[in-house]
Every structure is written in structure tokens, then in C-alpha cells.
N, C-alpha and C positions, 0 to 999 in steps of 0.2 A: 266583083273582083275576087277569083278564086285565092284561098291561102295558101303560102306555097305549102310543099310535104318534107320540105329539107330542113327542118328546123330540132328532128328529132325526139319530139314529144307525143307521142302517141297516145292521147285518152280513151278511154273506155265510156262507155256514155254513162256507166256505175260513179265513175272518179269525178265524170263532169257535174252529175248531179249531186256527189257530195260535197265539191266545191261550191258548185251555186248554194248550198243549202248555208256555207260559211258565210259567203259572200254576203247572206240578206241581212246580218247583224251590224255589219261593217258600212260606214260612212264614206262616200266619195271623197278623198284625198287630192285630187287635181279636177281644174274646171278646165275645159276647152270653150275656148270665146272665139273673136273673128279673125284672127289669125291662125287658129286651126293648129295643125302640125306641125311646130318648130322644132329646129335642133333640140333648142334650149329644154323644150316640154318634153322632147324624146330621150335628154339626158338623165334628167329627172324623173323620169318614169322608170329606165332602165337601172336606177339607182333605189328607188323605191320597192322595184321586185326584187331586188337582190338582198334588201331588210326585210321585208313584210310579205314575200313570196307572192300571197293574193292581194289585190289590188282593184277597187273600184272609182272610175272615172266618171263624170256628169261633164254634157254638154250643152253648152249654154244656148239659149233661142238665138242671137248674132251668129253662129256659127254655123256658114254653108253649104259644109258638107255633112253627109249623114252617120249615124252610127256605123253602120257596118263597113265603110268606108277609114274612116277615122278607127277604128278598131283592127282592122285588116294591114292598115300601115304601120299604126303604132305595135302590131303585133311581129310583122315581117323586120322591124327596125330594132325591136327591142329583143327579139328572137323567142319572145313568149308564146303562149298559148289562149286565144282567146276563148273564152267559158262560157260568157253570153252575151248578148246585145237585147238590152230591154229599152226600145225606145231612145233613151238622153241620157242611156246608163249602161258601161261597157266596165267588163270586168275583167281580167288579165293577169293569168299564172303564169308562173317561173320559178321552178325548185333553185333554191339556193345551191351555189357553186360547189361551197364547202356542206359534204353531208353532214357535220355537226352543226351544224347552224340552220341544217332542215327544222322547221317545227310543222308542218303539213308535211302528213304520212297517208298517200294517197290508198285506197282500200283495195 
């Protein structure tokens, strides 16, 4: 499932690799189980990036769909940017709305 290009974030593969480099320190915050993609999960997700910018996700063995799937939607929903798909672990930027309340300053 291609992502779409109208989301207006544009990485550099410099930016993405010093994201992932944050990302490996940081604890998955939301689990995905067998209900997959809810509203509910996508509210909270989009509410998450909007405090903690980066954000990593884990998905649970009950849950049918795959990473890049489940990362591709919750990215298209949430309007973020996904960084990377490792396996049962999806990780997911979106600078803060207000630039003072940026704390990741992309390179």
C-alpha cells in the first residue's frame, strides 16, 4: 500500500536516520491487538504525536494485519510520517502544530 505524498512532510533519509536513532531509546506507548485499527486507537495516537512528536508502536502476535499495513493507515489517518517498520515495531513522527512546543529539531 503505497503512502500517500499529500501529507506534506518531506524526509530526507539524514532526518530519518536521526529519528530512528531517537526512536531506539524510547518504549512502545500503544499495543495493536485483534482489533487492529480503531477510531479509538487512531485518536490516541494522533493525540500522542501531537505531545511526544516521535512515537513507537508494537504489535501484538493476535493481530492480522501486518506492520507496514497498520503503519501506512495509521500514518495516512494521523497525517504523520512513518520512519520505520521493524517487524512488531512501527514508529511514527509529527512535529508539533505549535513551533514552541517543537522539542525535535530535524538536522
Amino acid at each position: 500500500m503505497p503512502l500517500p505524498a499529500d501529507r506534506g512532510i518531506d524526509m530526507t533519509s539524514k532526518q530519518r536516520a536521526y529519528l530512528k536513532g531517537l526512536a531506539m531509546t524510547i518504549d512502545p506507548i500503544f499495543q495493536i491487538g485483534k482489533s487492529s485499527v480503531t477510531p479509538e486507537l487512531t485518536a490516541a495516537v494522533a493525540e500522542a504525536l501531537e505531545a511526544r512528536e516521535l512515537i513507537k508502536l508494537s504489535i501484538l502476535k493476535n493481530c492480522l494485519d501486518d506492520g507496514k499495513s497498520v503503519a501506512a493507515v495509521l500514518a495516512e489517518r494521523t497525517h504523520s510520517e512513518v520512519v520505520q517498520v521493524i517487524g512488531k515495531k512501527i514508529v511514527l513522527y509529527k512535529p508539533a502544530k505549535d513551533e514552541k512546543k517543537r522539542k525535535i529539531v530535524l538536522p
